[in-house]
PyMOL commands that place a pseudoatom at each C-alpha (Angstrom):
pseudoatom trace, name=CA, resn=UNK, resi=1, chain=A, elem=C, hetatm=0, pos=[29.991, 40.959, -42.116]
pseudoatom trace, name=CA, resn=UNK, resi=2, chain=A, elem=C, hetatm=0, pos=[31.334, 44.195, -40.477]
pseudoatom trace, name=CA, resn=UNK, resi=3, chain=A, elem=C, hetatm=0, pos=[35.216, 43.088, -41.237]
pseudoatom trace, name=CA, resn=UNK, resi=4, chain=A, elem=C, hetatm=0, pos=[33.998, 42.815, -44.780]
pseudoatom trace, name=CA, resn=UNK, resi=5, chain=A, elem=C, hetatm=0, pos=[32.404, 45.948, -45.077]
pseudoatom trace, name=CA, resn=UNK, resi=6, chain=A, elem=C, hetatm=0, pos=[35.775, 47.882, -43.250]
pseudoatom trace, name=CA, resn=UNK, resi=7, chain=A, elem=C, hetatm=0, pos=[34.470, 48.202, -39.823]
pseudoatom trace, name=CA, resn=UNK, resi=8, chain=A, elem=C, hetatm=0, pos=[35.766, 46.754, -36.612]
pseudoatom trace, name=CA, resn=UNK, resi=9, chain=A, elem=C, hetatm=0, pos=[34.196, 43.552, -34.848]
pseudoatom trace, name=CA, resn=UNK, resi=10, chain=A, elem=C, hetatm=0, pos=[34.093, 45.167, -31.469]
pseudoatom trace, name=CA, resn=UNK, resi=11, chain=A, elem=C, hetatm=0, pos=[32.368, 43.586, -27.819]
pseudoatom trace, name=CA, resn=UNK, resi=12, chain=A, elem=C, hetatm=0, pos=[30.326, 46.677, -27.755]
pseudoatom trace, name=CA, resn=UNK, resi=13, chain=A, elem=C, hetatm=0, pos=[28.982, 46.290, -31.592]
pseudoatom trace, name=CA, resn=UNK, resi=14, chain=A, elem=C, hetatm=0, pos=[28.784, 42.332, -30.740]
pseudoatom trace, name=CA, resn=UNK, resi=15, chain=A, elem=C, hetatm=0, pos=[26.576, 43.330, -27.807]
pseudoatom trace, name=CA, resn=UNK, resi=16, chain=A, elem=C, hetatm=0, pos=[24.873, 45.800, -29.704]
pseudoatom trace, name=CA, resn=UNK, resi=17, chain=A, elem=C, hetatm=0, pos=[23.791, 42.704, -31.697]
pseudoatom trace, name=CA, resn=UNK, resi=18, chain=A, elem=C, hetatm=0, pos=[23.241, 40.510, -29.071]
pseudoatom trace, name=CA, resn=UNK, resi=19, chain=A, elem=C, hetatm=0, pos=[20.754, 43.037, -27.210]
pseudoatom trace, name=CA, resn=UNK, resi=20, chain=A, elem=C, hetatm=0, pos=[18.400, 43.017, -30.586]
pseudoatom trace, name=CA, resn=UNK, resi=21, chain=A, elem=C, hetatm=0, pos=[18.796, 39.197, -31.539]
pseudoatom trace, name=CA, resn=UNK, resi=22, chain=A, elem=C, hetatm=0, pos=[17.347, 38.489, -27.655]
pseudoatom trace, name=CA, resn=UNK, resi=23, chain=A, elem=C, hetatm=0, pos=[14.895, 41.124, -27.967]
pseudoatom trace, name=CA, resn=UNK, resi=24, chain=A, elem=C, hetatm=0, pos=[13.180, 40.121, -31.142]
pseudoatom trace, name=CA, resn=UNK, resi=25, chain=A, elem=C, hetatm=0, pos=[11.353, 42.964, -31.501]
pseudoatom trace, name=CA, resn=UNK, resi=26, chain=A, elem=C, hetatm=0, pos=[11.403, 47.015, -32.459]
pseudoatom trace, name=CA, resn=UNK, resi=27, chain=A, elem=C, hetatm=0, pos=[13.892, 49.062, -30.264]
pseudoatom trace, name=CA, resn=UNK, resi=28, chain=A, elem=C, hetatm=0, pos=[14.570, 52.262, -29.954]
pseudoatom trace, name=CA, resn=UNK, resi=29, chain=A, elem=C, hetatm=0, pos=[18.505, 53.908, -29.616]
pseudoatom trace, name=CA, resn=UNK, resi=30, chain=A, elem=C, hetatm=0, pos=[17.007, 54.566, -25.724]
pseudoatom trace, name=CA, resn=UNK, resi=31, chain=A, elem=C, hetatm=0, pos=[15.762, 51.429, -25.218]
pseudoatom trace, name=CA, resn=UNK, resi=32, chain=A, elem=C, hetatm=0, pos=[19.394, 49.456, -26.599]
pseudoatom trace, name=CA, resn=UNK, resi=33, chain=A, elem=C, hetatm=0, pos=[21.145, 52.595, -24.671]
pseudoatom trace, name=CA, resn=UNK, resi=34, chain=A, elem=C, hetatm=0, pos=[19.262, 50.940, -21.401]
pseudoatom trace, name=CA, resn=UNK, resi=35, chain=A, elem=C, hetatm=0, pos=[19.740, 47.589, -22.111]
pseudoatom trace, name=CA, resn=UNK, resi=36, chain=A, elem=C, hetatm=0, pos=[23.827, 47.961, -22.737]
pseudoatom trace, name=CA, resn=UNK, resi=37, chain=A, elem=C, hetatm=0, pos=[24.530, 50.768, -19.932]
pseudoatom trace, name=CA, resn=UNK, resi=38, chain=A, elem=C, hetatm=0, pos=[25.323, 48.071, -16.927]
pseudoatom trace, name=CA, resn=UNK, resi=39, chain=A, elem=C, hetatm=0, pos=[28.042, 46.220, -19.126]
pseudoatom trace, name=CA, resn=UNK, resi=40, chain=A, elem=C, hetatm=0, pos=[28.870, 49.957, -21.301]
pseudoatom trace, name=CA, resn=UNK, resi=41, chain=A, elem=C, hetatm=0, pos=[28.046, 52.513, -19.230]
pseudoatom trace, name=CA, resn=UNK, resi=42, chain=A, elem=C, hetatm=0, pos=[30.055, 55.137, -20.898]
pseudoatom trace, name=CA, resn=UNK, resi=43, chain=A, elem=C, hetatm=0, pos=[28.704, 53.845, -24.589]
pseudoatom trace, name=CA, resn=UNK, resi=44, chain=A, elem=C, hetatm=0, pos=[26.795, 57.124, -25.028]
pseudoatom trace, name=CA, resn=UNK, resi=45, chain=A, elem=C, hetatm=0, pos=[23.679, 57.367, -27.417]
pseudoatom trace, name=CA, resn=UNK, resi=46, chain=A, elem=C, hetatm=0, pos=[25.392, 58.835, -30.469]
pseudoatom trace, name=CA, resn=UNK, resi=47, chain=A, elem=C, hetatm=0, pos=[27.548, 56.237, -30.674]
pseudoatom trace, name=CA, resn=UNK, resi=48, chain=A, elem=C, hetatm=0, pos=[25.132, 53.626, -30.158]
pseudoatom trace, name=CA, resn=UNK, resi=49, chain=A, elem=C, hetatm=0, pos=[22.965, 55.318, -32.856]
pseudoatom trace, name=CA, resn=UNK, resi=50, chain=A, elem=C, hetatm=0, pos=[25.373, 55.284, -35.243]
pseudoatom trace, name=CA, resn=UNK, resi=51, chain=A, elem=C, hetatm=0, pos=[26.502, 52.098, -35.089]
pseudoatom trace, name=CA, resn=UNK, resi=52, chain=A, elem=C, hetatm=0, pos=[22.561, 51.030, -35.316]
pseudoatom trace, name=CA, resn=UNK, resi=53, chain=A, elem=C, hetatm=0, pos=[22.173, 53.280, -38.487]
pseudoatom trace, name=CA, resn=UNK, resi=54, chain=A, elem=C, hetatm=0, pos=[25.532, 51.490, -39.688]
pseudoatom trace, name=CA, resn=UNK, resi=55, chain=A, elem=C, hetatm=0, pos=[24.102, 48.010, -39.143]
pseudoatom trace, name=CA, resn=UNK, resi=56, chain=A, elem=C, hetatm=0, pos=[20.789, 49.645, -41.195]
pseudoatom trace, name=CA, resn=UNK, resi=57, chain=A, elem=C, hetatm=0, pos=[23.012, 50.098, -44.038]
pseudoatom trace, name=CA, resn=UNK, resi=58, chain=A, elem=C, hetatm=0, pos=[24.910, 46.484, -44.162]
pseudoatom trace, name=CA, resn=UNK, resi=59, chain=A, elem=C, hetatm=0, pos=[21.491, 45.370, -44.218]
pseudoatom trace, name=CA, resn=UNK, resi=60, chain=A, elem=C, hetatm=0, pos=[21.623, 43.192, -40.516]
pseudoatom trace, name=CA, resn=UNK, resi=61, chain=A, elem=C, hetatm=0, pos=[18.865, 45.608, -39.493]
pseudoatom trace, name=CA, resn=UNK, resi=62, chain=A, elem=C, hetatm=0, pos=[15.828, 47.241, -40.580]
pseudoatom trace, name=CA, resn=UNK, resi=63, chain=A, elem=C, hetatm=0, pos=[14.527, 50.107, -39.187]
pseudoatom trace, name=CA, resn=UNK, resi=64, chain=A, elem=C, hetatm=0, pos=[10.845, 52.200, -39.109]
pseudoatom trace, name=CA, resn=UNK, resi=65, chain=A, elem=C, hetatm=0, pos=[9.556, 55.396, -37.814]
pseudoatom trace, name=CA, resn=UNK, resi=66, chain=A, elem=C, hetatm=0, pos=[7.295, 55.662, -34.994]
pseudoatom trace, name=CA, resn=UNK, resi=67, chain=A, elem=C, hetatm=0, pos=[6.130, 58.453, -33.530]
pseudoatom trace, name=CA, resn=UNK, resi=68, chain=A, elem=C, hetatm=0, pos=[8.821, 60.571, -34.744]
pseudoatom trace, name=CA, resn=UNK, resi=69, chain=A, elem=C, hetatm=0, pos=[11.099, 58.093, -33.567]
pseudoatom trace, name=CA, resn=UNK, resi=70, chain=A, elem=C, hetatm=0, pos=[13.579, 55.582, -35.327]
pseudoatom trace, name=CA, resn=UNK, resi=71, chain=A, elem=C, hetatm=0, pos=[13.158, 52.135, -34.458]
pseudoatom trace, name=CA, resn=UNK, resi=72, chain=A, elem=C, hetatm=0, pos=[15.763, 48.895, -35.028]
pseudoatom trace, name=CA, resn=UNK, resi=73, chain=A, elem=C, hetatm=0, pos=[15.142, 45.362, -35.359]
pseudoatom trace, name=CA, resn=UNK, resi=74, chain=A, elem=C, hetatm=0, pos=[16.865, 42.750, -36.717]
pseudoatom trace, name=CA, resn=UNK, resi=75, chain=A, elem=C, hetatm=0, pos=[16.350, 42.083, -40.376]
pseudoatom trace, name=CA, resn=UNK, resi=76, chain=A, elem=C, hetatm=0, pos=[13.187, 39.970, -41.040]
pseudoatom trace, name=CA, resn=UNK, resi=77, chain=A, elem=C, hetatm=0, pos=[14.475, 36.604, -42.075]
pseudoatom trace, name=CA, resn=UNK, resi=78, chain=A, elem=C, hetatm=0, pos=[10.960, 35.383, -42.986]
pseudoatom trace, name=CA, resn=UNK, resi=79, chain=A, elem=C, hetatm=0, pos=[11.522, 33.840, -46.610]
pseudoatom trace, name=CA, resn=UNK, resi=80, chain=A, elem=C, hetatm=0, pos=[8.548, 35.193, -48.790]
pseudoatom trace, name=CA, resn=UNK, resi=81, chain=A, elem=C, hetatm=0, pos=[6.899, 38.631, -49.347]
pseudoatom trace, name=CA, resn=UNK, resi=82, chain=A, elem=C, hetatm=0, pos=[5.089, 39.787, -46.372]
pseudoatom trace, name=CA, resn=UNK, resi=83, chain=A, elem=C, hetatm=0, pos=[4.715, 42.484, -44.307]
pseudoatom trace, name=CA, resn=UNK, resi=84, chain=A, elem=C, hetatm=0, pos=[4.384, 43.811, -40.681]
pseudoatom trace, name=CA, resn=UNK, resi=85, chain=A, elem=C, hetatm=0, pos=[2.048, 44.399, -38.145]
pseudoatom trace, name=CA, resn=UNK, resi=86, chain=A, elem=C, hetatm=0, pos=[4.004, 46.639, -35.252]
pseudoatom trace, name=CA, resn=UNK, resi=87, chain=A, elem=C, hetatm=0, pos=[2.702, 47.127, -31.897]
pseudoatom trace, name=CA, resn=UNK, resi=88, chain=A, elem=C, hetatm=0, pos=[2.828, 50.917, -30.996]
pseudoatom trace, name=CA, resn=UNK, resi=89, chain=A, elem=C, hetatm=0, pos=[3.776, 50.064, -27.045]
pseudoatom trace, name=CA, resn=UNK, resi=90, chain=A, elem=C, hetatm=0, pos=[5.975, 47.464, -26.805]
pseudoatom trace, name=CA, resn=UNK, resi=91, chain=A, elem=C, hetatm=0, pos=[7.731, 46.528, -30.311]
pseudoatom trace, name=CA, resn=UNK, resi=92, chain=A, elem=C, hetatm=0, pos=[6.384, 43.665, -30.832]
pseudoatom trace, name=CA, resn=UNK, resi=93, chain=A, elem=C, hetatm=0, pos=[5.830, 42.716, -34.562]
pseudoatom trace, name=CA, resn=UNK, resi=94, chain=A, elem=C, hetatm=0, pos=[3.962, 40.010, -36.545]
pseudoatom trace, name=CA, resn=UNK, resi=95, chain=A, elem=C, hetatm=0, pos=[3.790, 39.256, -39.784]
pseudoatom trace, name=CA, resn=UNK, resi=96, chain=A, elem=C, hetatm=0, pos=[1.146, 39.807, -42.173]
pseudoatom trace, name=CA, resn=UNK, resi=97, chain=A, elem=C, hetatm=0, pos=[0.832, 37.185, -45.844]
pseudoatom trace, name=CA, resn=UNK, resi=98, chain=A, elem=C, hetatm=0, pos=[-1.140, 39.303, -47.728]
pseudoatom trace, name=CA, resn=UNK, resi=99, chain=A, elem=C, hetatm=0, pos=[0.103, 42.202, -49.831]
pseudoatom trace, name=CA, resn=UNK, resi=100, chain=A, elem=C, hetatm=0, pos=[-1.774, 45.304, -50.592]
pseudoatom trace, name=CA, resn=UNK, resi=101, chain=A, elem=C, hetatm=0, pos=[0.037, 45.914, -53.927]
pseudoatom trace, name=CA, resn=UNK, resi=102, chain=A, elem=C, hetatm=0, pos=[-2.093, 45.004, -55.885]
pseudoatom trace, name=CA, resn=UNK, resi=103, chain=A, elem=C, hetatm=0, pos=[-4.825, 47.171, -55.360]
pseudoatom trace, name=CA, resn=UNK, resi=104, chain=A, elem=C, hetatm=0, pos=[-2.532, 50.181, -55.410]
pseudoatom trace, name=CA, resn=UNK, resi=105, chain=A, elem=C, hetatm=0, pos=[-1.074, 49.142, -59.069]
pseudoatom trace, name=CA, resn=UNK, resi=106, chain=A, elem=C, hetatm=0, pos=[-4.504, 49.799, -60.529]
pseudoatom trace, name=CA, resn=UNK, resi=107, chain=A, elem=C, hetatm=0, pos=[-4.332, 53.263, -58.535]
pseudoatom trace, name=CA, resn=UNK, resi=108, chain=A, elem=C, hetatm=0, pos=[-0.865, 54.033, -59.927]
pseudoatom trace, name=CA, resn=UNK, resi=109, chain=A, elem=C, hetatm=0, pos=[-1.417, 53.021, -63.646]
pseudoatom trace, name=CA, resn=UNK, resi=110, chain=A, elem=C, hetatm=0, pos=[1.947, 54.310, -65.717]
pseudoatom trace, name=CA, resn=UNK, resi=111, chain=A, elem=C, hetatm=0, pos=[3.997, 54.592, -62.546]
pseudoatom trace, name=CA, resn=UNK, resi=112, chain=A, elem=C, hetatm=0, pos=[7.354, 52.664, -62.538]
pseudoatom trace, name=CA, resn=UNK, resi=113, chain=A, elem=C, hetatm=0, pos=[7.205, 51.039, -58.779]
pseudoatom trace, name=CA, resn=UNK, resi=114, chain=A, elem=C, hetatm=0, pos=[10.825, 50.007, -57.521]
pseudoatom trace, name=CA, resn=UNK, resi=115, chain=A, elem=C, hetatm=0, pos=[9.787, 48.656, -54.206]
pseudoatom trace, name=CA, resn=UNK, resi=116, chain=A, elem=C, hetatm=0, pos=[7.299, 49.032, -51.287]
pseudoatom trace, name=CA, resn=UNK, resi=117, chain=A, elem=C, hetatm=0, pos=[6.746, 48.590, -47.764]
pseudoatom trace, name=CA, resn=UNK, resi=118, chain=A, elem=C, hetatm=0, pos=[3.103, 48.440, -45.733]
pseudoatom trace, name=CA, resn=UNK, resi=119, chain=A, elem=C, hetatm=0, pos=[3.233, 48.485, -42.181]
pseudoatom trace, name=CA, resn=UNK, resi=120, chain=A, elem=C, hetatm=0, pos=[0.353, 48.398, -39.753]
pseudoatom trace, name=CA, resn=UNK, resi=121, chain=A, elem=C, hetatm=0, pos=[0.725, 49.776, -36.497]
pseudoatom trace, name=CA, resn=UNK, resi=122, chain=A, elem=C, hetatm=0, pos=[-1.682, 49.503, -33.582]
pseudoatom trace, name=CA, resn=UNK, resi=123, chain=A, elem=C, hetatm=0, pos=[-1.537, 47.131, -30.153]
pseudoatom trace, name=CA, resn=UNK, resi=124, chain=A, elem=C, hetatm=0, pos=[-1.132, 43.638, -30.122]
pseudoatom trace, name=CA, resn=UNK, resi=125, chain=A, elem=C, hetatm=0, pos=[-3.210, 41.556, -27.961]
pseudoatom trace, name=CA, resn=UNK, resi=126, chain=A, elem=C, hetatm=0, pos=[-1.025, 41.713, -24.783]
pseudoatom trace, name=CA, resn=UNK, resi=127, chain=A, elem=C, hetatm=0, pos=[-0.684, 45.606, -24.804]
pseudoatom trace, name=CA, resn=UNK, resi=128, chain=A, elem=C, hetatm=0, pos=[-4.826, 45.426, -26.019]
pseudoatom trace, name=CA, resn=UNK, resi=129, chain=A, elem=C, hetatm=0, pos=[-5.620, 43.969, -22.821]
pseudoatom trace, name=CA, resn=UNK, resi=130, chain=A, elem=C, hetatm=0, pos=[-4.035, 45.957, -20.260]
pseudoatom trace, name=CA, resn=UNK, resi=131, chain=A, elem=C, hetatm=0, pos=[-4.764, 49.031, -22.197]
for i in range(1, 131): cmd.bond("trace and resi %d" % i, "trace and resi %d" % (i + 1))
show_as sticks, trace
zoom trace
């Protein structure tokens, strides 16, 4: 996917990748900039965001805002509409079946809607329980 989109297929990007496929759950730049220092150590976080924001835009990963920070994951391949519980401490998401939508159609009579996303954020049960 990156050849076809003009970009090199590097070991860094392919770890890059790796490091988010294993982790399977929200990461920040930090966080990935952690995990890929003892093989990369030089791979400093500008770079590393980049390439995250460039994997955003080929559509491998998806990204959300907590906190003020950005957060990567790997692209939900869930088949079906659904949506996302994301725990505030450690990343972890779930998914969620029902869709608010349409209760907030009704509230936006006349409005051309092109797409949404709901996201609930909070702890999940691990994270609960120590907390």
């Amino acid at each position: 996917m990156l050849k076809e989109a003009g970009y090199k297929h590097t070991n860094k990007r392919q770890r890059l990748v790796e490091i988010l496929n294993d982790a399977n759950r929200y990461l920040s730049a930090k966080q990935v900039q952690e995990l890929i220092a003892p093989e990369f150590p030089q791979l400093s976080y500008d770079t590393i965001y980049r390439n995250l924001y460039t994997f955003v835009q080929l559509n491998i990963l998806e990204e959300t805002e907590l906190n003020g920070e950005k957060l990567f994951r790997f692209r939900c391949q869930a088949h079906g509409h659904h949506h996302h519980f994301i725990c505030e401490k450690c990343g972890s998401t779930r998914e969620i079946d029902m869709c608010p939508m349409d209760f907030f159609k009704d509230q936006l009579e006349g409005c051309e809607i092109h797409s949404h996303r709901f996201e609930i954020f909070g702890l999940c049960e691990k994270c609960a329980a120590k907390a």
